[in-house]
N, C-alpha and C positions, 0 to 999 in steps of 0.2 A: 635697655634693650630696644632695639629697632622694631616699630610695626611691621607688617606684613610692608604695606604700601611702600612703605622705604624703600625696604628691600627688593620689591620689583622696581620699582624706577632705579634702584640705581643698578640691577640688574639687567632691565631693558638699553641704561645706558651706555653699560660697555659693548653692547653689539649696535647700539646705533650710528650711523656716523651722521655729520653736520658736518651744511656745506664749507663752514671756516674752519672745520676744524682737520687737518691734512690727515690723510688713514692710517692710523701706525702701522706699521709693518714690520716684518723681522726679516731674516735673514738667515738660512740654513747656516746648521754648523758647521758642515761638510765642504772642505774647500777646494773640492773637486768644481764646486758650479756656486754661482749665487743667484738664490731666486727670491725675489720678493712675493711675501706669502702675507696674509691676512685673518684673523678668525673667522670663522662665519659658522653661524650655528644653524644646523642640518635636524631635520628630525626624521629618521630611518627605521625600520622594521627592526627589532631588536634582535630576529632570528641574521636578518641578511648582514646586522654586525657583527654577528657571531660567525657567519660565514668566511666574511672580508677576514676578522681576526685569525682564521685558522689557516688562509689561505697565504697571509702572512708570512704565519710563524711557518709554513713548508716551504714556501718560498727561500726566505730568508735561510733557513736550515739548509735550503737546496744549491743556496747561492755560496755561501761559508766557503773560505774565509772572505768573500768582499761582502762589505756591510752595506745594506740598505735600509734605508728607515722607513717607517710606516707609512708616512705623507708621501717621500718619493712613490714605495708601492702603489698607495690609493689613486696618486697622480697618473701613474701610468696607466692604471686601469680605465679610470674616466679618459684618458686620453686613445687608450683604442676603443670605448665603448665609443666617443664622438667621430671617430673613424668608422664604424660601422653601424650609424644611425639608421637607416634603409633594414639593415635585421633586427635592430630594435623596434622599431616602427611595426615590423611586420608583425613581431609577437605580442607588442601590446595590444592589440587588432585581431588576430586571432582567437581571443576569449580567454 
């Protein structure tokens, strides 16, 4: 059995990158588009996951029959929240 310590180093390894080593990446299955995507670990509110997941599954539900995947949905949402930085800004600011 693995000590703890193992287990975090080889833990911390898979999200680390180094500089020789090239960034794996994948590639959506979806062959409407190919985008090169990365892991990266996030640590969020666990209610605002529960939001994102639900807002998801209505989506999705809303969109039926074209299918969307959950990373495209997340993608587009960070992509209009960076579209409207200036109202985020303001609400983080406002208390």
């Amino acid at each position: 059995m693995a000590s703890n310590e193992d287990r975090l180093r080889k833990l911390s390894e898979r999200f680390s990158t180094k500089p020789d080593d090239p960034t794996p990446e994948t590639k959506t299955a979806t062959p409407k588009k190919e985008i090169a995507r990365r892991r990266h670990s996030l640590y969020l509110d666990n209610a605002l996951v529960g939001l994102c997941d639900q807002a998801y599954k209505e989506a999705a539900h809303e969109l039926y029959p074209a299918e969307i995947s959950k990373s495209d949905f997340l993608e587009a949402c960070l992509k209009f929240a960076l579209q409207h930085q200036d109202e985020i800004k303001k609400s983080l600011t406002q208390g």
